[in-house]
C-alpha positions as CSV (number, residue, x, y, z in Angstrom):
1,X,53.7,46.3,53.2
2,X,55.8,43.1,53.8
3,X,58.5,45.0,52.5
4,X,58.1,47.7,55.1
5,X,57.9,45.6,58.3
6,X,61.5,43.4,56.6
7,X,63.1,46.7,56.5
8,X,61.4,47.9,60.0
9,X,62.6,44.0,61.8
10,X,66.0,44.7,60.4
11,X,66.6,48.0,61.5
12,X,67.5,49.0,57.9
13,X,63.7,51.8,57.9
14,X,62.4,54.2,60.5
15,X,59.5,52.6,62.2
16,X,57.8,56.0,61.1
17,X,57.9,55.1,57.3
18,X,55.8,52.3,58.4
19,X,52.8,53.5,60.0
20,X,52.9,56.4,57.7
21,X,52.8,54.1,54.6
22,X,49.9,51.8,56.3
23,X,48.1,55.1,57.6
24,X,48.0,56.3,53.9
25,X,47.2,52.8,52.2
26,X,44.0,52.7,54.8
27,X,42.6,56.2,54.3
28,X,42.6,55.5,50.7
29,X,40.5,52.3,51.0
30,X,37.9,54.2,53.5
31,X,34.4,52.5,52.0
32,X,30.8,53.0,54.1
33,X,30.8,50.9,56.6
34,X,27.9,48.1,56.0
35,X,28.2,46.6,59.7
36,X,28.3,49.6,61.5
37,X,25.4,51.6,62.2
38,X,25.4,54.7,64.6
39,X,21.8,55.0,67.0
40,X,19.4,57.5,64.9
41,X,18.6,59.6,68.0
42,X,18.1,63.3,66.1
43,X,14.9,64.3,65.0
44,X,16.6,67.0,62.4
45,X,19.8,67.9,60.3
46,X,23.5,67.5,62.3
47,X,25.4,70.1,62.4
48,X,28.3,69.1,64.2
49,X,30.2,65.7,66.1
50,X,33.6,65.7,67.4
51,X,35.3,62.5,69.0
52,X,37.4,63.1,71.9
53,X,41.0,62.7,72.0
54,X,41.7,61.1,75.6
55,X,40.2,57.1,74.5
56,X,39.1,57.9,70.9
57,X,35.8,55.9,72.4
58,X,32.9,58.3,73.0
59,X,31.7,61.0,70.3
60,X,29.2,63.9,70.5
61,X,27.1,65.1,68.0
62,X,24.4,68.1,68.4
63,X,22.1,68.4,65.8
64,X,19.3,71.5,64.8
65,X,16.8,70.2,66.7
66,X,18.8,71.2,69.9
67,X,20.0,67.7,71.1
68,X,23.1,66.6,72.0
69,X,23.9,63.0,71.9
70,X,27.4,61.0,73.5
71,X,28.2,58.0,71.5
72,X,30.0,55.2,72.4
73,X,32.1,54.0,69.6
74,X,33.6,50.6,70.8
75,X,32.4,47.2,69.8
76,X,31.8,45.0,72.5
77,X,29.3,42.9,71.3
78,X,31.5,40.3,69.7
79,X,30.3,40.3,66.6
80,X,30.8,41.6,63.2
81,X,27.7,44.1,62.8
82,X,26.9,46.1,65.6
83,X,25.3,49.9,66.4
84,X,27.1,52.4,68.3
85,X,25.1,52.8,71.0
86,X,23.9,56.0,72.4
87,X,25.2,56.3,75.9
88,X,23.1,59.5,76.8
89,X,20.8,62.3,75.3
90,X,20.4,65.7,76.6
91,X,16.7,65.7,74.8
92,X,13.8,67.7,74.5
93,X,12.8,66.5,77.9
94,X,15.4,68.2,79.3
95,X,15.6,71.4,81.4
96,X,18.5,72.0,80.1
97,X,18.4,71.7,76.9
98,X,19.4,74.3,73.8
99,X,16.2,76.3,72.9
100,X,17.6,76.4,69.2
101,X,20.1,75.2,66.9
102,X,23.2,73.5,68.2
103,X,26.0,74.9,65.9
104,X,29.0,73.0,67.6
105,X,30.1,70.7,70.1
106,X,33.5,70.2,71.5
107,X,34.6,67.5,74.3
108,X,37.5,68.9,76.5
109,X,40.9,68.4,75.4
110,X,42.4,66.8,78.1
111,X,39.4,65.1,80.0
112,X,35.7,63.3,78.9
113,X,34.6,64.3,81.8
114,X,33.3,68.1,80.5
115,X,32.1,69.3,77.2
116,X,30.8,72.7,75.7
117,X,28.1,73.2,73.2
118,X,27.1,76.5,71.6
119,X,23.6,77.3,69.7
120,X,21.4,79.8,68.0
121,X,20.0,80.4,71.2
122,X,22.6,82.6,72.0
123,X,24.3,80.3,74.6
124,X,26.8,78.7,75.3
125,X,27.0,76.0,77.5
126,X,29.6,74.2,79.7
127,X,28.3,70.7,80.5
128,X,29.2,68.3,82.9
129,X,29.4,64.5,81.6
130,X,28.1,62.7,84.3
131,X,25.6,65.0,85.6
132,X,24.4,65.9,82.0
133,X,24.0,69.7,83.6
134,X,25.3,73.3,82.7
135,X,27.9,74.0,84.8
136,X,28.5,77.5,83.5
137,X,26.7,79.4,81.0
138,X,27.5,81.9,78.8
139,X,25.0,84.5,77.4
140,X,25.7,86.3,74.2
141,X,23.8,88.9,72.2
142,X,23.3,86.7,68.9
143,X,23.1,83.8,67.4
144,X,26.5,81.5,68.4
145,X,27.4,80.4,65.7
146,X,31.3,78.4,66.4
147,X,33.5,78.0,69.7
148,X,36.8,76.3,70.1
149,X,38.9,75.6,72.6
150,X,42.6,75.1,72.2
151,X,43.8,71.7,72.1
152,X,47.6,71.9,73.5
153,X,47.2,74.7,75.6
154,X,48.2,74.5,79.2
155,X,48.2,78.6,80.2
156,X,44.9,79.2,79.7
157,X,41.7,78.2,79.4
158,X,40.1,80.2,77.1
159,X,36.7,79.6,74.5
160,X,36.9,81.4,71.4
161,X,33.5,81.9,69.9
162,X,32.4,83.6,67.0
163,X,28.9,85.4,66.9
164,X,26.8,87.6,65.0
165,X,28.7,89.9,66.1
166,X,31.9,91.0,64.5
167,X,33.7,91.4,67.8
168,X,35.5,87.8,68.4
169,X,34.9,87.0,72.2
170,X,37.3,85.0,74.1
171,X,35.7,83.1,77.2
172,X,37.5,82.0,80.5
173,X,36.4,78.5,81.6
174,X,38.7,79.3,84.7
175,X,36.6,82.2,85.8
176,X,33.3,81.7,84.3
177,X,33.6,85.4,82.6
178,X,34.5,86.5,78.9
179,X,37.7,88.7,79.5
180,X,38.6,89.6,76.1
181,X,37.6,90.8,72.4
182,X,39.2,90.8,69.3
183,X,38.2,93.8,66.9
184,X,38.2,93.5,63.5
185,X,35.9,92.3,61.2
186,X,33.1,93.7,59.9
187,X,30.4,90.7,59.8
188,X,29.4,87.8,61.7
189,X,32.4,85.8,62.7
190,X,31.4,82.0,61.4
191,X,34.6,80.5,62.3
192,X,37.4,80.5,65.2
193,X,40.3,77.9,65.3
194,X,43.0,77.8,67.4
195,X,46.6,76.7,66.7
196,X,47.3,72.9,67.1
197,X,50.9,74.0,67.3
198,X,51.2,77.3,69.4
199,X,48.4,78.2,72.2
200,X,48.1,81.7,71.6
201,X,47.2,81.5,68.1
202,X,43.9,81.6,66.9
203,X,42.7,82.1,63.1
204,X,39.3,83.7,63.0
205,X,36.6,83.5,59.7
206,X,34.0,86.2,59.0
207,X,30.9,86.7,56.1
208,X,33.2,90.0,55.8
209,X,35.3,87.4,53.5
210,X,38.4,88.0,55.3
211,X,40.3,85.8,57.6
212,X,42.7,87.3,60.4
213,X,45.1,85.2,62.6
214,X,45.6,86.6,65.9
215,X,48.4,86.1,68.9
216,X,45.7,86.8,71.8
217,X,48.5,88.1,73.9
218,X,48.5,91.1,71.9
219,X,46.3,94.0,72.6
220,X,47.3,95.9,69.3
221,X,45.1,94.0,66.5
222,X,45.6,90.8,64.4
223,X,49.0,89.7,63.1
224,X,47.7,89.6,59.6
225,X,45.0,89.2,57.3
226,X,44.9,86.4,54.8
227,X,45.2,87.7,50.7
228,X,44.3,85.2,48.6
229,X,46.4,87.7,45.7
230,X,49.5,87.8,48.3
231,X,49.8,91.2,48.0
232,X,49.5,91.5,44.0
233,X,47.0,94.8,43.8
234,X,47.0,94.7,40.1
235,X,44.6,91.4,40.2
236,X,42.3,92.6,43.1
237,X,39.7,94.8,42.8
238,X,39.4,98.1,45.4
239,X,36.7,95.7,47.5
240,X,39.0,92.6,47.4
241,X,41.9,93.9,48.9
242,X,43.0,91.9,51.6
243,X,40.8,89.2,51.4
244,X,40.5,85.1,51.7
245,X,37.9,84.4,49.6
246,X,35.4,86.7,47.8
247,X,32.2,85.7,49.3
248,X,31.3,84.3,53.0
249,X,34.5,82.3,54.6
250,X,33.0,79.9,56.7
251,X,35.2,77.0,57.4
252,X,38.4,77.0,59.3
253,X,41.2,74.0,59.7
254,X,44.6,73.5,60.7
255,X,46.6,70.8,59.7
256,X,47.6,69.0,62.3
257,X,51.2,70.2,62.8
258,X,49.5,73.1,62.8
259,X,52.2,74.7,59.6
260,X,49.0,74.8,57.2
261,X,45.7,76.5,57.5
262,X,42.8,75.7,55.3
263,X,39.6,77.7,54.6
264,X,36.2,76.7,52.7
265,X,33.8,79.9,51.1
266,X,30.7,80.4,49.6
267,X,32.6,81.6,46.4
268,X,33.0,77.3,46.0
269,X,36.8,77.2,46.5
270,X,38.8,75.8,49.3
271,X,42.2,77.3,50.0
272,X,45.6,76.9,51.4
273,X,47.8,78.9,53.6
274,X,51.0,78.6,55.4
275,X,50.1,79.7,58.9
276,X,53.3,81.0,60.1
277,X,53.3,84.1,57.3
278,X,50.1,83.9,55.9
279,X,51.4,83.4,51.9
280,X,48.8,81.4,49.7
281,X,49.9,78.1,48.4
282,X,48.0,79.0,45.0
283,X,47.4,75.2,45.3
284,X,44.1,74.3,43.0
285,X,41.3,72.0,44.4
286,X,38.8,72.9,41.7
287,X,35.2,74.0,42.2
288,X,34.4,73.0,46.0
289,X,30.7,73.2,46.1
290,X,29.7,75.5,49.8
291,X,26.4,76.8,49.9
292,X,26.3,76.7,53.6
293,X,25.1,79.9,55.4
294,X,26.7,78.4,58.5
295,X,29.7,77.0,59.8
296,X,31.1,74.1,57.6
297,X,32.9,71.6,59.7
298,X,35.5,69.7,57.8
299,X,38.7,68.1,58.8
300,X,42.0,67.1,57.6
301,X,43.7,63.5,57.9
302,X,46.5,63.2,60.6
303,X,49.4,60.6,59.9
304,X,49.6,60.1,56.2
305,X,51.7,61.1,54.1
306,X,50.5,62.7,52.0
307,X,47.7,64.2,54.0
308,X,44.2,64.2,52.9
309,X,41.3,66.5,53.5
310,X,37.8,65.5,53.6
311,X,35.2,68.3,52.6
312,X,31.2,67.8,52.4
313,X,30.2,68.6,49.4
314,X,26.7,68.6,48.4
315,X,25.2,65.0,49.7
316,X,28.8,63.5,49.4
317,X,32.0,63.8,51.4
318,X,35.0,64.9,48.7
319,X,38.4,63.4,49.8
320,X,41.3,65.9,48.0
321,X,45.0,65.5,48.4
322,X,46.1,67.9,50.9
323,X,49.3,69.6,48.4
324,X,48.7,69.0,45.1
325,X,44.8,69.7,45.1
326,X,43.6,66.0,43.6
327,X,40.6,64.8,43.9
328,X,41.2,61.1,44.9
329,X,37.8,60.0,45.6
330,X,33.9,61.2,46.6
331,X,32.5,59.4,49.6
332,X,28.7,58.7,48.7
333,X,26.0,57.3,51.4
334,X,24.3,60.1,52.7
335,X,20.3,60.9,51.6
336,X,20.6,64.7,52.0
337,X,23.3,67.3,52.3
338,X,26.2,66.5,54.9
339,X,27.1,68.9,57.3
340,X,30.0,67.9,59.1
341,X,32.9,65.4,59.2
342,X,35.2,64.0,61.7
343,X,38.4,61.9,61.0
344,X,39.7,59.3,64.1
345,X,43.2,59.6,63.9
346,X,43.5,56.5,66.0
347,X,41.8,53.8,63.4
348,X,41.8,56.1,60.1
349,X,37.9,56.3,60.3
350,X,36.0,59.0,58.9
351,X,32.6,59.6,60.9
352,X,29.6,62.4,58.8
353,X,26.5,63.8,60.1
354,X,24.0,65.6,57.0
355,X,20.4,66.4,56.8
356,X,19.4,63.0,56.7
357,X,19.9,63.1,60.0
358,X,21.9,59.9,59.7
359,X,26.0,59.5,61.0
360,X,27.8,57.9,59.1
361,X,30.9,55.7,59.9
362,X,33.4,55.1,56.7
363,X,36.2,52.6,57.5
364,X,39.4,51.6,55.8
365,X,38.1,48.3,53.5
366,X,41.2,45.9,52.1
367,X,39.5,44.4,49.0
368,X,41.3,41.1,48.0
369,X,41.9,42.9,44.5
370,X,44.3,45.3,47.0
371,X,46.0,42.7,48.7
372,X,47.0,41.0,45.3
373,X,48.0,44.5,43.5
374,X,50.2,44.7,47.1
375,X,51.6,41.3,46.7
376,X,52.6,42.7,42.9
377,X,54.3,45.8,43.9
378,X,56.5,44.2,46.8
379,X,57.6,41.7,44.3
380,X,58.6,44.6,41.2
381,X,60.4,47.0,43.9
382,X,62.4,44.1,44.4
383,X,63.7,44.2,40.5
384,X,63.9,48.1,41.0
385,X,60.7,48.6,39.2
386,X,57.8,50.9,40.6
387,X,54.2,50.9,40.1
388,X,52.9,52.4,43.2
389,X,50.3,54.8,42.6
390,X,51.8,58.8,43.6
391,X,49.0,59.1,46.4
392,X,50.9,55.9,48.2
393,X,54.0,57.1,47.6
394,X,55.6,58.1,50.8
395,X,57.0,61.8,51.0
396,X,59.2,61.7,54.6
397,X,63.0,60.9,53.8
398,X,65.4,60.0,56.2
399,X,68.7,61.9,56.7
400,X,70.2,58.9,55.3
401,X,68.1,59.5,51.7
């Protein structure tokens, strides 16, 4: 790292190298926090947190006992071990709270001051942060169980949300009405993703075990349907033609250039695609274990190079390398079977909720044996030798290399 910020001070390296190389060397040394606890608020499982993007301070969580907590992530107390604090609970006390289920939670892109949650009460639900009320609803015919909103766009305002329904329904937060549906698949739609990269893209997963990306401008069908054979009929059967995975697809995620999509089944693999023409990368993760019914929330690291993705599996959270399919480590601390993960692009944290009803925070841990083996490798690339393990090993090249 020394070597970086010489070559950084003397103009002689892009100052992107850098925090790419220390973004990397910190996701790789995530450990479970011991000094940081999060407020055990939820009575049952959590299904779902996200961290909003404006401060990277507060996060949400909504659990299946139909709660919906707002964190507050920051430390202000001073000292080393400290609990992140629940700010506020929409409880059981409440009027308004989710008869059932909470399936997801989302803070609004661009402002803490709204956030949407969606249940197995057939709602979903528009809140206002400093009121802790509705202020729209949304009434569906089945159990809710994903919605997404879009987190560049600027044209619209529209909620994605998959259903037990096959039709895909696309909410207006603008109007308060749902002005569009996507026809298509055949089952309940478990996942809906929109396009970091282009607003009018959304990717769309179904228990029909096919996965269709969509420009929502159109009114003549899907762009395409994901083929986990790319097109080769001779090694899919008649029932697996056109198809993502070959049982329930129920996990969606861009990268976060958006040029990748990822997808998780109940067939135990993970997959993935380019987004732009929907080819399979035929790269190999192994046996992902999914035995979820429901949505699986995982989430991809942004700022590395190489990326990493970070998939619960079983009680543990698996950690692969995003291209080549390694497994570089499993994250253990959880009691019970983990249900979601969120990675804070801002400090390379990784925060998990599970069955245990526990969230919990993993953070990037420099071990002394790290530093030294650092100290070691500076010294050997300046005699031209390299040790440096390939998952350090920095992949963006200048125009200069």
């Amino acid at each position: 790292m020394l070597g970086f910020l010489t070559a950084r001070q003397a103009g002689l390296d892009d100052p992107l190298r850098l925090r790419r190389a220390e973004a990397t060397r910190r996701v790789l040394c995530l450990k479970l926090n011991p000094d940081r606890d999060v407020d055990r608020i939820h009575g049952n499982g959590i299904n779902t947190i996200d961290i909003e993007a404006v401060e990277g301070r507060y996060m949400l969580s909504g659990g299946a006992d139909g709660v919906i907590v707002i964190y507050d992530l920051e430390n202000f107390s001073g000292k080393l071990q400290y609990t992140c604090k629940a700010v506020c609970t929409v409880g059981r006390s409440s009027r308004y709270v989710h008869k059932f289920s909470v399936e997801t939670v989302q803070w609004y892109p661009y402002d803490t001051g709204m956030f949407v949650s969606s249940s197995f009460d057939k709602t979903m639900k528009v809140w206002d942060t400093e009121t802790l009320k509705p202020a729209e609803v949304f009434d569906f015919e089945g159990n809710v169980y994903n919605h997404h909103l879009s987190p560049i766009a600027r044209k619209h305002g529209l909620i994605a949300v998959g259903t037990k329904n096959p039709k895909v329904q696309l909410c207006d937060l603008k109007s308060g009405s749902r002005i569009q549906v996507l026809q298509g698949h055949r089952a309940e739609v478990l996942s809906v993703r929109w396009s970091p990269r282009y607003e009018y893209i959304l990717a769309t997963a179904s228990a029909d075990s096919k996965v269709k990306v969509w420009d929502v401008r159109r009114a003549s069908g899907s762009l395409f349907t994901l083929d986990q054979h790319n097109g080769d009929k001779s090694k899919a059967s008649s029932e697996a033609v056109n198809t993502a995975h070959n049982g329930r697809v129920n996990g969606l995620c861009f990268t976060g250039d958006g040029l990748y999509l990822l997808t998780t089944g109940t067939d135990d693999r993970m997959r993935l695609w380019n987004s732009a023409t929907g080819e399979n990368t035929l790269v190999n993760y192994g046996k992902v274990c999914n035995e979820s019914r429901k949505r699986l929330q995982f989430t991809v690291s942004r700022g590395c190079s190489p990326e990493f993705v970070f998939v619960p599996c079983g009680s543990s959270v698996a950690v692969y390398a995003l291209h080549t399919g390694e497994l570089v480590t499993m994250l253990r601390g959880h009691y019970n079977n983990v249900d979601c993960c969120e990675f804070h692009p801002d400090y390379q944290e990784l925060y998990s909720g599970g069955k245990d009803c526990n969230i919990l925070a993993w953070v990037p841990v420099l071990r002394a044996a790290d530093v030294e083996e650092e100290s070691n490798r500076e010294n050997k690339g300046a005699t031209g030798q390299s040790t440096v393990n390939p998952a350090f090993q920095d992949a963006w090249s200048s125009d200069e290399d």
